[in-house]
N, C-alpha and C positions, 0 to 999 in steps of 0.2 A: 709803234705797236701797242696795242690794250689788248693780252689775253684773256679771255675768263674760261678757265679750268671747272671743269664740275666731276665727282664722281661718286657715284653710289653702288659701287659692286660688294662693297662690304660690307658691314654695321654701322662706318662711319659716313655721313650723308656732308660731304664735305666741297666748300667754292673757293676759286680766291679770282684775284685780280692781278693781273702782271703786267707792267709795263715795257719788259723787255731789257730792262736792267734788272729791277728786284720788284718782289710782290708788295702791293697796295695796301691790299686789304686780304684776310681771307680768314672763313668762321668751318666750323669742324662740329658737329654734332653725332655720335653716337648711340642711334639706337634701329636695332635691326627691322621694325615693325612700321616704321614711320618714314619711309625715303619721299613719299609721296607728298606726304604732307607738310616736312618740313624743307626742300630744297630750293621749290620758291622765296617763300620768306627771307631764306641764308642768303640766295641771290639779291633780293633788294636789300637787305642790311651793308652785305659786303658794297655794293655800289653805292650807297648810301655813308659808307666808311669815309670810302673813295673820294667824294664829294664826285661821283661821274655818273653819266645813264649809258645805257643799255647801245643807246647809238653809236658811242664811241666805239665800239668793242670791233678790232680787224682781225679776230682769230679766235676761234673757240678750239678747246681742246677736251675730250670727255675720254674720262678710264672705260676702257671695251671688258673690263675683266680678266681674268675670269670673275664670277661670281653666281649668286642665286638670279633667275629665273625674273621675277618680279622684283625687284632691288635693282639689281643691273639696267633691267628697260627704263627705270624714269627717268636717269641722267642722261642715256643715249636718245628716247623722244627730246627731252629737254632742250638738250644742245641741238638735235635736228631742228626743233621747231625754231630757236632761237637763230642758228643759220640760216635759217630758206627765210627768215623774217628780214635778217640783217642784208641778207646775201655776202655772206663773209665764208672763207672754209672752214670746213669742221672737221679736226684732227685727230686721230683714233692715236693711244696709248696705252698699252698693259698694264693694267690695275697693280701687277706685282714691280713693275720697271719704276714706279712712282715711290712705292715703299722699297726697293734699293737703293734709287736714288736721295732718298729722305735719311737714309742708314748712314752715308759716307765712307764706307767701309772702302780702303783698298786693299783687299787682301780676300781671297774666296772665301762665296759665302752661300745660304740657300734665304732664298725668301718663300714662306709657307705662310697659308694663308685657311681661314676655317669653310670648308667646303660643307658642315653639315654630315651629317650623316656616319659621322666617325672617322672622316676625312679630310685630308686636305688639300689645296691648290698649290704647287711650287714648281720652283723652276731655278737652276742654280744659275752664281755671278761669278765674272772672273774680280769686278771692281764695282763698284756703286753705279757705272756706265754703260758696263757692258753683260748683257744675259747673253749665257754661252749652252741652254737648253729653252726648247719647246715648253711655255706652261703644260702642268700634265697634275692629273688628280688619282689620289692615291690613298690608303691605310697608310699613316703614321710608320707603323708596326713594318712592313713590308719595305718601306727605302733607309729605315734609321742604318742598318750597314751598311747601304751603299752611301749614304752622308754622314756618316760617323766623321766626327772631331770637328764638322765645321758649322761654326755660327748659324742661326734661323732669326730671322727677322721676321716679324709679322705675329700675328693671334696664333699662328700653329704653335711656334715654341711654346705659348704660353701654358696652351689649351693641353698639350702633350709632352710633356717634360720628360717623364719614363723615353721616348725619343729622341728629343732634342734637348738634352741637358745644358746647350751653349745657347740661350733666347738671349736674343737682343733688341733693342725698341729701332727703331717705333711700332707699336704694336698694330696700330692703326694707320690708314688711309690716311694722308696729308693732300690738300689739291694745293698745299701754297710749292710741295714738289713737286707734284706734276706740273706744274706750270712754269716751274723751274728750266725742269727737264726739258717741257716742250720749246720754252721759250730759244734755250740753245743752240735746238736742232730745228729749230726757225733762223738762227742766224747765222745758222751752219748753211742751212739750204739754200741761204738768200746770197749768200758770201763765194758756196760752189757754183751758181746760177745766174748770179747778176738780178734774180727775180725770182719771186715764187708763183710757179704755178698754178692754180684752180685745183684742190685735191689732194693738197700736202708734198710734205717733202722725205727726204730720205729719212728713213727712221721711224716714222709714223706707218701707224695700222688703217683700213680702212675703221670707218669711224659706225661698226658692226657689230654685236654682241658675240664675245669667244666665250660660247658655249665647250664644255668639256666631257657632258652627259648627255644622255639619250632623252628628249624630254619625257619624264610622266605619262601625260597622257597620252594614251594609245585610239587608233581608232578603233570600236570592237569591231571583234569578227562574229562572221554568219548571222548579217542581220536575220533579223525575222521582217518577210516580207508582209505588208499591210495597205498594200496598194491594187485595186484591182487590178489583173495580168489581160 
C-alpha cells in the first residue's frame, strides 16, 4: 500500500504519505487564504521526501470536512483528479475524525473546529476511534452546557475558551492522521473481505464535500425579463 492523504477543510493545507505501516513523509502548512496555491507544491515536496512518484500511490484518501466552501473543494478536485489519473480509489474521511484520531484521547471528548462566522463545526467522541455524533455546526455559546466538563480538540477550544475552558491540541488538521486512520480501516477492510473493493471500505465517506450550510449564493428572484416575448 502507498497512501497519500490530502486535506484542506481547514487553515491547515496539509499531505503525507503512508505506507500502510507508518507515514513517510508528510508537510502541514497553515494558512487560510492559500489552499490552492500551496497543496501542489506540499504534494511534490512530500513525495520528493519519500524518494517516490505519484505512480506508486494505491489509495488516496482526502478530509470531505466539514469546512469552508472554497478551501474544502481543492483537496477533494485534487485527490479526484489525482484518482481518475492513477485509477486508484479515493477515500472520503471527516476532517474532524482525522483530528481525534491525531488527539489519542481515550476517554470522551468533542472535536470543535472554526466554522467562521462565530461558529463552529463539532461532533463528540466516545475515544480517539470512534465519533458517536453527526458533525453539526453551531454558536459556541448554545452547546457549551450540553458539553460541559469535556475536553475540545481542535481551533474551537482555542478560538472560544469562555466555552471550552478544557482545549486540547492539536489545534490543527494533521494528514500524517488521516492517513493513519485511513490506513487501518484499509486493513481492516482488506482483512474482513479478503480484498478491497472499487469505492472504499467500511468506515470511509463517499469521497464528497460535507457541507453543513445553506450555500450563500442564492439564485435572485423575479427576474426582470429582457428578452423579446
Amino acid at each position: 500500500m502507498l497512501l497519500l492523504a490530502v486535506d484542506t477543510a481547514t487553515p491547515a493545507v496539509t499531505v503525507a504519505l503512508h505506507d500502510g505501516v507508518s507515514v513517510l513523509a508528510a508537510e502541514s502548512q497553515v494558512d487560510a487564504r492559500r489552499h490552492g496555491e500551496l497543496l501542489l507544491p506540499a504534494v511534490d515536496r512530500v513525495f520528493a521526501e519519500a524518494g517516490l512518484a505519484l505512480g506508486a500511490v494505491t489509495d488516496l484518501v482526502v478530509g470531505v470536512g466539514p469546512g469552508p466552501y472554497t478551501g474544502l473543494r481543492v483537496g477533494l478536485v485534487t485527490a479526484a483528479a489525482f484518482g481518475s489519473t492513477l485509477g486508484v480509489p479515493v477515500h472520503g474521511l471527516c476532517t474532524l475524525d482525522g483530528l481525534a484520531y491525531a488527539a489519542g484521547l481515550d476517554e470522551p471528548f468533542v472535536v470543535a473546529t472554526d466554522a467562521r462566522r462565530k461558529e463552529v463545526y463539532w461532533a463528540r467522541y466516545a475515544d480517539s476511534r470512534t465519533r458517536l455524533t453527526e458533525p453539526a455546526v453551531d454558536r459556541p455559546a448554545d452547546i457549551a452546557a450540553e458539553l460541559a466538563g469535556l475536553p475540545v480538540v481542535g481551533a474551537g477550544g482555542v478560538l472560544y475558551p469562555e466555552a471550552f475552558p478544557d482545549a486540547r491540541t492539536p489545534e490543527h488538521q494533521s494528514a500524517a492522521a488521516l492517513a493513519s486512520l485511513a490506513a487501518e480501516r484499509l486493513a481492516a477492510g482488506r482483512l474482513a473481505a479478503g480484498r478491497l473493493a472499487a469505492g472504499g471500505a467500511d468506515g470511509f465517506l463517499p469521497a464528497l464535500p460535507l457541507y453543513l450550510r445553506r450555500p450563500d449564493a442564492q439564485v435572485p428572484k423575479n427576474y426582470k425579463v429582457v428578452t423579446p416575448k
